[in-house]
C-alpha positions in Angstrom: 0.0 0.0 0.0 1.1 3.3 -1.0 2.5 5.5 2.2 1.8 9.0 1.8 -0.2 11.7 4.2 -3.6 13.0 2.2 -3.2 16.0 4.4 -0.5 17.3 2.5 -2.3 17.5 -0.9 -4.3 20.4 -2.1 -8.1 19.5 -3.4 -8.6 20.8 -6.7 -11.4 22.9 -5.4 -8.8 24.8 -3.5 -7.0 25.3 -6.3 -9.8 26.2 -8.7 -10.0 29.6 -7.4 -5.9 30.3 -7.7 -6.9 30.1 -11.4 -9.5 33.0 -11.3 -7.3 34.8 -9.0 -4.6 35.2 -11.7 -7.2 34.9 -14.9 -10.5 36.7 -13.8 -11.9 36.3 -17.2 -10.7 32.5 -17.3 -12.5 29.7 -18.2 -12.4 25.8 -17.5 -13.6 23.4 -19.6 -13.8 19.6 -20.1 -14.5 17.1 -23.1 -15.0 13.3 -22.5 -12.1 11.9 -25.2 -13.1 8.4 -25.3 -15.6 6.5 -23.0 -16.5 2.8 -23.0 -17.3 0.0 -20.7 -13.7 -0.1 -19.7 -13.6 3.8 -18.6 -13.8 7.3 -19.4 -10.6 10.0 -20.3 -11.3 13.4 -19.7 -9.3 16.1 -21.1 -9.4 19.8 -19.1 -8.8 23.2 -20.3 -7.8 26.7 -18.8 -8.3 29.2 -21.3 -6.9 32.9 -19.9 -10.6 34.5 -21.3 -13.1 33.8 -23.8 -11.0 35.5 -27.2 -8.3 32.4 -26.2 -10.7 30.1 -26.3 -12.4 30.9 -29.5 -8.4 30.8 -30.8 -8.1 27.4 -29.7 -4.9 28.3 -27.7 -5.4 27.0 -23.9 -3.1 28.2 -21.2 -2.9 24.4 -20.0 -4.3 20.9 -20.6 -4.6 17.9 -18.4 -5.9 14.5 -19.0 -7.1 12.0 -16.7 -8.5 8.4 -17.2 -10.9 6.9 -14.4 -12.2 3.2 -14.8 -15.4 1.9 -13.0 -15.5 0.4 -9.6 -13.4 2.4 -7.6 -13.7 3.6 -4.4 -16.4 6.6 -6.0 -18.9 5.5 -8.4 -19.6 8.7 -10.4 -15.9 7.7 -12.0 -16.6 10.3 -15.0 -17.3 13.3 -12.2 -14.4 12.3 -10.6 -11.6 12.0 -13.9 -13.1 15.8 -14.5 -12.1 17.0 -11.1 -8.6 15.0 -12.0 -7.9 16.3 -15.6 -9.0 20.5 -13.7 -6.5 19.1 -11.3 -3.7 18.3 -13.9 -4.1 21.1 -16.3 -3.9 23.4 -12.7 -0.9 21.5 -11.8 0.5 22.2 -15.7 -0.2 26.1 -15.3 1.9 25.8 -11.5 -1.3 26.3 -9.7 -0.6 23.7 -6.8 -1.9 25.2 -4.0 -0.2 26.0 -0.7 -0.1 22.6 0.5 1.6 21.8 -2.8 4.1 24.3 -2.5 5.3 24.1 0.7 5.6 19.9 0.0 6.7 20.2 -3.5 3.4 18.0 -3.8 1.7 18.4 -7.9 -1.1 15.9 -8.1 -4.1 16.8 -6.3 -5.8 15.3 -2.9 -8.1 13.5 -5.5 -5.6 11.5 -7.4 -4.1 10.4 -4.5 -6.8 9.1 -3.0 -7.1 7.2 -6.8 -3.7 5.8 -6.1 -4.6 5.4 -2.8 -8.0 3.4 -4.1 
């Protein structure tokens, strides 16, 4: 079993609103990539303001991949919340906790690992 302390991860809804503190006209988004009976991958999106996202330039991306029967059973809620998390983590928005630990994934994918 993995040994790490969940305290010292930031949830991505703490880091959610680092994002709007440095992009007040930013947006997140999210697009389901591929989905079967096997799984779901999500891929996030952090666009600086709505002109960058009708360019098609995000700031960041991050993908994810969640597979049924884990410890949460809304899997495709929770690889959303994990591809936010990684695209934060790609921009450097890691939280406090994440700084202070040199921590980059999120509470939320370690309690996947964890799982």
């Amino acid at each position: 079993m993995p040994r790490f302390n969940l305290n010292e991860y930031d949830e991505v809804k703490d880091r959610i609103p680092l994002f709007y503190d440095h992009f007040p006209h930013g947006r997140i988004t999210a697009d389901v990539i591929s989905e079967d009976s096997t799984g779901v991958t999500i891929k996030a999106y952090l666009w600086k303001n709505a002109e960058e996202q009708a360019a098609n330039t995000p700031l960041a991306t991050g993908l994810a991949r969640e597979v049924p029967g884990g410890h949460i059973d809304k899997y495709t809620e929770n690889g959303e919340t994990s591809a936010i998390g990684r695209a934060l983590a790609n921009k450097n928005l890691i939280g406090e906790k994440g700084k202070k630990n040199q921590k980059r994934p999120s509470r939320e994918e370690m309690e996947s690992a964890q799982a």
